[in-house]
C-alpha positions as CSV (number, residue, x, y, z in Angstrom):
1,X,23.5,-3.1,-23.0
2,X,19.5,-3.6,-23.1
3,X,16.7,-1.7,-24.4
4,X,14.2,-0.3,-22.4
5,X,11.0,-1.7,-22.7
6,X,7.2,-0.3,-21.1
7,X,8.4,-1.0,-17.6
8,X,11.8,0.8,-17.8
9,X,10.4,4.0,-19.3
10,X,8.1,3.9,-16.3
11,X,11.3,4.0,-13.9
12,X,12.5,6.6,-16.0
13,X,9.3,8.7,-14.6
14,X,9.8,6.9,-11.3
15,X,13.6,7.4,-10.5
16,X,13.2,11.2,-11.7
17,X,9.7,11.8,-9.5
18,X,11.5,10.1,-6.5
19,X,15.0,12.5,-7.1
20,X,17.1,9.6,-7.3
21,X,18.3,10.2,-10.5
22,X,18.2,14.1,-12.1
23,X,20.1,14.0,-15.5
24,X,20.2,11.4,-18.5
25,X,23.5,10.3,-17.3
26,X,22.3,9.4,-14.1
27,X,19.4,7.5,-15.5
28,X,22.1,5.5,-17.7
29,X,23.8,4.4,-15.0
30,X,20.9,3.6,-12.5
31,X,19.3,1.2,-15.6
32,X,22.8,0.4,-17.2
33,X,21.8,1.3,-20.9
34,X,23.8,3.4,-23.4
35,X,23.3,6.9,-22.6
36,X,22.0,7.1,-26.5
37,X,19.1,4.9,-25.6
38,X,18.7,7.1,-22.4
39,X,18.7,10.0,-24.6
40,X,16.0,8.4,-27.1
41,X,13.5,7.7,-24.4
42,X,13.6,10.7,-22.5
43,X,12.8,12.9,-25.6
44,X,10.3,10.9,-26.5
45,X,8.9,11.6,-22.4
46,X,9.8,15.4,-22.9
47,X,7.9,15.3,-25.8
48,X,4.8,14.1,-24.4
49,X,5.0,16.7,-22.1
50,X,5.4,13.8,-19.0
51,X,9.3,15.2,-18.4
52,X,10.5,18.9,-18.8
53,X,14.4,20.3,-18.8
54,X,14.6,22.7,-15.6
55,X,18.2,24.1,-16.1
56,X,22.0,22.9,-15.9
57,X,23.3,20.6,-13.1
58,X,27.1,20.4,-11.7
59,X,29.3,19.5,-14.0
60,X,31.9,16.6,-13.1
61,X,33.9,17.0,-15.9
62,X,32.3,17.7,-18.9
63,X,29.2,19.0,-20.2
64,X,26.9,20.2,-17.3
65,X,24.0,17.8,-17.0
66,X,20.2,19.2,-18.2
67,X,18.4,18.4,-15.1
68,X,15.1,16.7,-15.6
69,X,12.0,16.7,-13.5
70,X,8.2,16.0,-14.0
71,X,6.0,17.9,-15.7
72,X,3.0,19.5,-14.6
73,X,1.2,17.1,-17.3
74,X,-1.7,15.8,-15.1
75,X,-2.8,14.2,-12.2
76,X,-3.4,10.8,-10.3
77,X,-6.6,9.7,-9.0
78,X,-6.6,7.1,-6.0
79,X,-9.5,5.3,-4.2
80,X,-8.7,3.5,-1.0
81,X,-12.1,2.0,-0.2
82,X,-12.9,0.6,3.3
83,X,-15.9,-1.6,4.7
84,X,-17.6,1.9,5.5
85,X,-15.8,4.6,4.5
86,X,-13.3,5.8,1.3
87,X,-10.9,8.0,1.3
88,X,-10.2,9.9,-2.2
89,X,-7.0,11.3,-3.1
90,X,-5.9,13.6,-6.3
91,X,-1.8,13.5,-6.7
92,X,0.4,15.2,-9.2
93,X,2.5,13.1,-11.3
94,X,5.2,12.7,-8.5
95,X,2.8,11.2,-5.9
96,X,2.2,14.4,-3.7
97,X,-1.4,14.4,-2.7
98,X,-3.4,17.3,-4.0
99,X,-6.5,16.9,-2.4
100,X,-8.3,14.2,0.0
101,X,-11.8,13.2,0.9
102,X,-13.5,11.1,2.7
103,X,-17.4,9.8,1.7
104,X,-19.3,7.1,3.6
105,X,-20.0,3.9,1.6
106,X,-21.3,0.2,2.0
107,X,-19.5,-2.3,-0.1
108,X,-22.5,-4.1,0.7
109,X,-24.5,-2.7,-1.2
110,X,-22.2,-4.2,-4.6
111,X,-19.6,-2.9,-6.8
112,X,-21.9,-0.6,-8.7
113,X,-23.5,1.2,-6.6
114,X,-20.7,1.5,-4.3
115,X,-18.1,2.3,-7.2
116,X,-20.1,4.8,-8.6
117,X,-20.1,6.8,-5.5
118,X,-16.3,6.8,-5.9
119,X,-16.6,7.8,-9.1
120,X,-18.6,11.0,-8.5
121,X,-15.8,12.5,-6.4
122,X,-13.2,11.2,-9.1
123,X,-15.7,13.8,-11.5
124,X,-15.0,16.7,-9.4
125,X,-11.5,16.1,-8.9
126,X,-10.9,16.1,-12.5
127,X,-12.5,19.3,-13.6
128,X,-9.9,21.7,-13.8
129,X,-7.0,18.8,-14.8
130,X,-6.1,16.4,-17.0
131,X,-6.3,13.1,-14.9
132,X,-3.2,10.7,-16.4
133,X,-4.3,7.3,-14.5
134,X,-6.2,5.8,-11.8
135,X,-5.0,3.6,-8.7
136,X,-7.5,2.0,-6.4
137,X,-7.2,-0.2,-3.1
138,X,-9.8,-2.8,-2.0
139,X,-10.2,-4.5,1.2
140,X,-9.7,-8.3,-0.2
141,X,-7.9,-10.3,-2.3
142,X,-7.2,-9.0,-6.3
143,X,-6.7,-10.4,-9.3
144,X,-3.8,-7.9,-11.1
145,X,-5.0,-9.4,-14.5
146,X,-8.2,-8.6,-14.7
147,X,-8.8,-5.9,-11.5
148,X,-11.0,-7.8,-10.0
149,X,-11.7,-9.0,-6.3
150,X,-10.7,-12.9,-5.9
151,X,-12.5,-14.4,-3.1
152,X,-13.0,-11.9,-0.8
153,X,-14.3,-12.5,3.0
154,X,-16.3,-9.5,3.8
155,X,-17.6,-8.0,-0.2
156,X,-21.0,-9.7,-0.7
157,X,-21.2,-9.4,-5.1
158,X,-17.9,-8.1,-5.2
159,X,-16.4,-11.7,-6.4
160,X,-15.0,-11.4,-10.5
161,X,-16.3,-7.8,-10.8
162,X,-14.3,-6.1,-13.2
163,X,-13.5,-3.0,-11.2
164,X,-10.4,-2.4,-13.3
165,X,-12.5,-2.3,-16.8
166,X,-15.8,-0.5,-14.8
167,X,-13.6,2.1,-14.3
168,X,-11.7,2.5,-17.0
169,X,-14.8,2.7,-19.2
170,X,-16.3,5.3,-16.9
171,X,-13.6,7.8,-16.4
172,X,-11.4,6.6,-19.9
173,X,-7.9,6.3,-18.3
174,X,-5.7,3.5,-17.2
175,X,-6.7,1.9,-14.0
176,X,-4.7,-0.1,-11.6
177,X,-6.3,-2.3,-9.2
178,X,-4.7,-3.9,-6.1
179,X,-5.3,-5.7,-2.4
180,X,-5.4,-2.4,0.2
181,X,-2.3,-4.0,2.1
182,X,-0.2,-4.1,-0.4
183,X,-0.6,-0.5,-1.8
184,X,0.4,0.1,1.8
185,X,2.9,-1.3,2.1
186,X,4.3,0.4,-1.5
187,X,3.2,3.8,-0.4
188,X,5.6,3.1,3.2
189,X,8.2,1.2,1.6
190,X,8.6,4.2,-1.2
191,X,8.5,6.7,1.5
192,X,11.0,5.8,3.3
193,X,13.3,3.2,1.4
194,X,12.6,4.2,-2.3
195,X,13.4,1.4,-4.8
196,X,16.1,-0.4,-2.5
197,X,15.8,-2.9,0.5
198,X,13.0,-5.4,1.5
199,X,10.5,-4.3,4.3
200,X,6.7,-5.9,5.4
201,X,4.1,-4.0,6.2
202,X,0.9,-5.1,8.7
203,X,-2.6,-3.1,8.3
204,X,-3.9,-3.9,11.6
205,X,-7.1,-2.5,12.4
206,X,-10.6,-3.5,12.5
207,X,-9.3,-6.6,9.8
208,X,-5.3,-7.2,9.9
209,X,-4.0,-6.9,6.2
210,X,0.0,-7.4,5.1
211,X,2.2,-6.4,1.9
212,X,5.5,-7.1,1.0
213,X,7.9,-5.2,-0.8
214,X,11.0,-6.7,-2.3
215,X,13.6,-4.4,-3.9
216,X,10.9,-1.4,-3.8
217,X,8.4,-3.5,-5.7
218,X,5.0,-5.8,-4.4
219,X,5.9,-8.9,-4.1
220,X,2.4,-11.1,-4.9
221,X,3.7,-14.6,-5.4
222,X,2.1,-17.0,-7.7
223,X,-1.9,-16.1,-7.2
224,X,-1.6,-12.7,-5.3
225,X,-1.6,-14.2,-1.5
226,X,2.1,-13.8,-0.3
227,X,2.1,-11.9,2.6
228,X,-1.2,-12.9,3.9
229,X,-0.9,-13.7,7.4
230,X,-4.2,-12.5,8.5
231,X,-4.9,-16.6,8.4
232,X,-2.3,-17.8,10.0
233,X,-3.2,-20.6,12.8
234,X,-1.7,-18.8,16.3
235,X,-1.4,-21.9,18.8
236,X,-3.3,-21.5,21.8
237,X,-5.8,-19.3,20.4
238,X,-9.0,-21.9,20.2
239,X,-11.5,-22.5,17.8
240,X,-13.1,-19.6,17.5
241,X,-14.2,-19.8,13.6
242,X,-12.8,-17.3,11.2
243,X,-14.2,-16.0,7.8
244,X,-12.2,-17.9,5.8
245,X,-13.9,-21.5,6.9
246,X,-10.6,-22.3,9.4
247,X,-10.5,-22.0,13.4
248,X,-8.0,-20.1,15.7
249,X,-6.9,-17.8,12.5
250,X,-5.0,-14.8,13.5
251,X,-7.8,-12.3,12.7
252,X,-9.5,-13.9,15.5
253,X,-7.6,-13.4,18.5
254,X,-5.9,-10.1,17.1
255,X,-7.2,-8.0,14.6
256,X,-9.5,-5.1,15.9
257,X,-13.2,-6.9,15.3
258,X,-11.6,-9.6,17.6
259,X,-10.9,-7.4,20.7
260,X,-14.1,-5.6,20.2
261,X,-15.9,-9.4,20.5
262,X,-13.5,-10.8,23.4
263,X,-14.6,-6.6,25.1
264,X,-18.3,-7.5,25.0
265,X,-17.4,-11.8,26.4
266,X,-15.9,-9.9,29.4
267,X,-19.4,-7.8,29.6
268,X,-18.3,-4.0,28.0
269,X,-21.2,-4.5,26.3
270,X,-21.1,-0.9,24.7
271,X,-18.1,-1.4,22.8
272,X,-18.6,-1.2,19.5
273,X,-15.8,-0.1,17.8
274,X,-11.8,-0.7,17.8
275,X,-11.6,2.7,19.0
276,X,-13.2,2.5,21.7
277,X,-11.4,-0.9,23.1
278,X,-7.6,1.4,21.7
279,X,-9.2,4.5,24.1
280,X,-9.8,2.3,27.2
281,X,-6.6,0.7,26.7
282,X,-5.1,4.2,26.7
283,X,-7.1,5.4,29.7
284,X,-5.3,2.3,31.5
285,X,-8.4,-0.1,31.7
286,X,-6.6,-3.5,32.4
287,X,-9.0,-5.5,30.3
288,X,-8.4,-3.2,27.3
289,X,-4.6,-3.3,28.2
290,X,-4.6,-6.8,28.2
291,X,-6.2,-7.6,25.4
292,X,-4.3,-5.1,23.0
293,X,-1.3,-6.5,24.3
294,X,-2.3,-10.0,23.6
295,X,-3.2,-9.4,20.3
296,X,0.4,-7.6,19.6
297,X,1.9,-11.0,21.0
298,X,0.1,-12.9,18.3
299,X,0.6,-10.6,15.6
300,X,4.6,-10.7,16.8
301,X,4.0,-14.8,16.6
302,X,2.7,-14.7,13.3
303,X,5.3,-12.3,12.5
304,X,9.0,-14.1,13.6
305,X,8.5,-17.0,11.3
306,X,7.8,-14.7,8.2
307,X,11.0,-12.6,9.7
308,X,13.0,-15.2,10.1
309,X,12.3,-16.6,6.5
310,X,12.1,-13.3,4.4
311,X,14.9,-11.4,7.0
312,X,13.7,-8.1,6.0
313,X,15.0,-4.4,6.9
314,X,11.7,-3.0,8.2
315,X,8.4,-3.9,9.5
316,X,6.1,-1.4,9.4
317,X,2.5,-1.0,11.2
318,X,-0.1,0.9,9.7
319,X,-3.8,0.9,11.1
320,X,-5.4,2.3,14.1
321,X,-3.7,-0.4,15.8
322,X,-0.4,0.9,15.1
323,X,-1.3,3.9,17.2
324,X,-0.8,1.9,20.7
325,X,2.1,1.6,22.0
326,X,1.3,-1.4,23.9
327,X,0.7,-3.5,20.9
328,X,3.9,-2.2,19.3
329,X,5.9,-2.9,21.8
330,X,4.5,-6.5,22.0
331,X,4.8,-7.1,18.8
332,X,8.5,-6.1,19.4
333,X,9.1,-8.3,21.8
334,X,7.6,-10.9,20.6
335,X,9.3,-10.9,17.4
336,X,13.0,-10.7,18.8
337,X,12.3,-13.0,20.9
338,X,11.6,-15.3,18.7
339,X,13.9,-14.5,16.0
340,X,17.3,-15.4,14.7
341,X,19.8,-12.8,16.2
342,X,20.6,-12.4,12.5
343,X,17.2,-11.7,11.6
344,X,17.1,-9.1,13.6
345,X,20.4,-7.7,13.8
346,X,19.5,-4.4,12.0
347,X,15.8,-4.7,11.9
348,X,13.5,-1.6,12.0
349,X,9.7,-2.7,13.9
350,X,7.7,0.8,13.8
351,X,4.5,2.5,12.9
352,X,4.1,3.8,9.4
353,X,5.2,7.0,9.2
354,X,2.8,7.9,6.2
355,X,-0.3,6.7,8.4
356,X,-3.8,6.9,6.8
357,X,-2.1,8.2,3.7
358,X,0.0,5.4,3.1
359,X,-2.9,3.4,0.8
360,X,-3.4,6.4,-1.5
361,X,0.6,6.7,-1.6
362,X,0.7,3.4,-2.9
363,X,-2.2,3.5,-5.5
364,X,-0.6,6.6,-6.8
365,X,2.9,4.3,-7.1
366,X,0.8,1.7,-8.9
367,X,-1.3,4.4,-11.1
368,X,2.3,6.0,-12.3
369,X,2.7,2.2,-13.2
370,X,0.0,2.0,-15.5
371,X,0.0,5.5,-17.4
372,X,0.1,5.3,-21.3
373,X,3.6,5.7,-22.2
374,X,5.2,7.2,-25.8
375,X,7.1,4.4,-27.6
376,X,9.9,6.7,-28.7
């Protein structure tokens, strides 16, 4: 039998905040270790006040089973920070969000300034409570090793910034640090799968973002990029330069900024926003229509050949773009149309059911992660 290291005392607190496993024994068997080792860790958990005993379970055959649960030892703080806007979340140890806001920020105005901000609201969340661990989303590539942003398209000053260790030195707790999409797609995944199954899932709004989840956990590949679609060369699209230095990426023909440009070519010169292209759409305008259907089509292009590859259970749309059904159902189509019947034999293509909360979901998954953990 192994020994449980770091990470396996972490899915200790995982498995028993998620309910799928509520006694020692059933810990055992979900890790496969000696129920003595079992027993070992979670006294040394109880002990730091991280698990507490709430009463017998069924028995099913011998001793009735102490059922086990979190504590109330603390809280979570997440940051899900957006090209103009953040949205703060407190959580107990299980994930369940305490408290939300929202504050207006500028990334370009640099990681200081703008992290400092975020950091104000972290100081009144934590008055009245012990805060355990910090999780934070940005809107660009991360570096997991050092929490920094790795050559990001739209964070002027942001490049190499330790916002990992800026943070941890301000508020003096662990800090985890990861690319928005992918905290998405953890927060989703964990909703609705738990730690089972393989599922993508697309943030498509104003930029188009993607995370993958294998067996409940990120998948990052080797320097943090799997899953990245957003430049993906969609065929027929032009040469319409994207951020990245390429033409014809998909961000270009599909993500929100794009419809909001091809709007204003067709003279809606008062659309600012992907909003406002998502409400005309809704209100029937056929060049709205047309356009958010389009950009569904390429999304679902972009799409089959990652489906067919990975042959997932779910994908999962998240972003404002998620909200119309007219890119939904393109990107349906396009996708199993394009697929291997196999591929999508018993695939799930659907909106996130978590929604704008599915980024704080996942940064509390990933701040439970880094918590400070007895040795016992």
């Amino acid at each position: 039998m192994p020994n449980l290291d770091d990470a396996s005392t972490r899915r200790i607190l995982e498995l028993v905040a998620d309910g799928a496993a509520r006694s020692r024994g059933e810990l055992a068997e979900r890790l496969g270790v000696a129920a003595s080792t079992i027993g070992l860790r979670v006294q040394s958990l109880l002990d730091a006040g991280l698990l507490r005993e709430a009463g017998d379970g069924t028995s099913r055959g011998g001793r009735r089973p102490r059922i086990l649960t979190l504590a109330d030892a603390g809280s979570l703080l997440t940051a899900d920070l957006g090209g103009g806007h953040a949205r703060i979340g407190r959580h107990s140890l299980s994930g369940g969000i305490e408290r939300i806001e929202t504050i207006a920020i500028d990334l370009s105005q640099g990681p200081t300034a703008t992290l400092e901000k975020v950091s104000r609201v972290f100081d009144r969340f934590s008055e009245s409570v012990r805060i355990r661990a910090i999780g934070i989303g940005l809107p660009g590539p991360v570096d997991i090793d050092t929490g920094s942003v790795d050559q990001p398209s739209r964070m002027p000053g942001w490049p190499g910034f330790p916002v990992g260790e800026h943070l941890r030195n301000r508020h003096s707790v662990p800090v985890a640090v990861d690319n928005d999409a992918n905290l998405a797609a953890l927060g989703e995944h964990r909703s609705q799968f738990g730690d089972a199954r393989h599922s993508i899932t697309v943030k498509a709004g104003t930029a188009i973002g993607s995370g993958i989840i294998v067996d409940g956990r990120i998948h990052r590949g080797a320097t943090g990029a799997a899953g990245d679609i957003t430049h993906t060369r969609i065929d027929g699209s032009g040469d319409i330069p994207c951020s990245c230095g390429n033409t014809g990426c998909l961000e270009t023909v599909a993500s929100g900024a794009s419809l909001v440009r091809q709007m204003q070519e067709r003279g809606y010169a008062d659309v600012r926003s992907t909003e406002e292209v998502l409400s005309l759409a809704r209100d029937a305008d056929p060049e709205a229509t047309t356009l958010v259907r389009t950009a569904g089509t390429h999304l679902g292009q972009a799409l089959s050949g990652v489906v067919n590859f990975f042959n997932p259970h779910a994908v999962f749309l998240t972003g404002s773009m998620s909200a119309s059904e007219p890119f939904l159902a393109a990107v349906r189509s396009r996708v199993y149309e394009a697929c291997h019947p196999l591929s999508t034999q018993t695939l799930r293509i659907e909106a996130a059911r978590t929604g704008a909360d599915a980024i704080l979901q996942g940064a509390a998954r990933l701040a439970l992660e880094a918590l400070d953990l007895p040795v016992g």
